[in-house]
Steps between C-alpha positions, in 0.01 A plus 500: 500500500662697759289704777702825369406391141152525608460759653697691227221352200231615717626850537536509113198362406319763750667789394428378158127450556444861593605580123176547268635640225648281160840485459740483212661224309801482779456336855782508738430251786648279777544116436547292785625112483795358388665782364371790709531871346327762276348412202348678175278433226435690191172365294592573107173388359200393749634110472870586485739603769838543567598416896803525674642548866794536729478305805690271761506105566418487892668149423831400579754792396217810453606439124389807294295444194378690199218416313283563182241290359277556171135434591199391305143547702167289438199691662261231372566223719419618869207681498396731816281752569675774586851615370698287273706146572669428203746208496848539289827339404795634343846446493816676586808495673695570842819564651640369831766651661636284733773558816804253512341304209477567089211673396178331404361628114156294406180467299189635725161342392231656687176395556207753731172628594513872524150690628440820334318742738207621310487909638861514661821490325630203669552114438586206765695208287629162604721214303716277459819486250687196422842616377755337266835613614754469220780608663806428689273158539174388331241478739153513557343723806175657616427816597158650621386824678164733560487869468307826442547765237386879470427598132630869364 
């Protein structure tokens, strides 16, 4: 991770920490990684969750992606004693849009840890996504990033 990546998840996650009140079912957030950008998440049931983001490859060609992912959360298996740390899984699909080369369309699969703040309206997440791309070529890759999310 870059020093500027750092610095930039520290800033969040303080700003973030001063919040004591319990958000929403929408977090908008930072993800940082390979790609870089803004990222949401929108729980539909406690264990269910829609995620998606808009964010750069720092890679190569600064390819653009889009993202969205269908999540399922298991609360059960880490427990701590404070806040939440569920792992989840999902599946979903992404979008590269690539300079002087044919766009990249594949099969996300991720895979994360994401702690649940107990009084403040914020998570931290990491993971890591294999991805099936289907087309212009079949081809595996992976993918992983860390990021922060405040909670309407």
């Amino acid at each position: 991770m870059s020093r500027l990546g750092l610095i930039i998840m520290l800033l969040t996650l303080t700003i973030y920490g001063t919040a004591v009140a319990q958000g929403g079912p929408f977090g908008l957030g930072i993800i940082i990684g390979e790609p870089t950008g803004i990222g949401g998440k929108y729980y539909l049931t406690r264990s269910n969750a829609i995620d998606g983001a808009v964010a750069w490859s720092l890679e190569g060609d600064n390819d653009f992606h889009i993202q969205g992912d269908y999540l399922y959360h298991n609360y059960s298996l880490i427990e701590v004693d404070r806040g939440e740390l569920p792992l989840y899984f999902g599946v979903g699909g992404r979008i590269a849009f690539r300079e002087n080369r044919d766009d990249l369309v594949g099969v996300r699969f991720p895979v994360g840890l994401d702690y649940i703040f107990e009084n403040a309206p914020v998570d931290i997440f990491g993971e890591i996504v294999p991805i099936l791309d289907l087309a212009p070529d079949t081809d595996f890759d992976l993918e992983g990033a860390i990021g922060a999310r405040f909670f309407f």
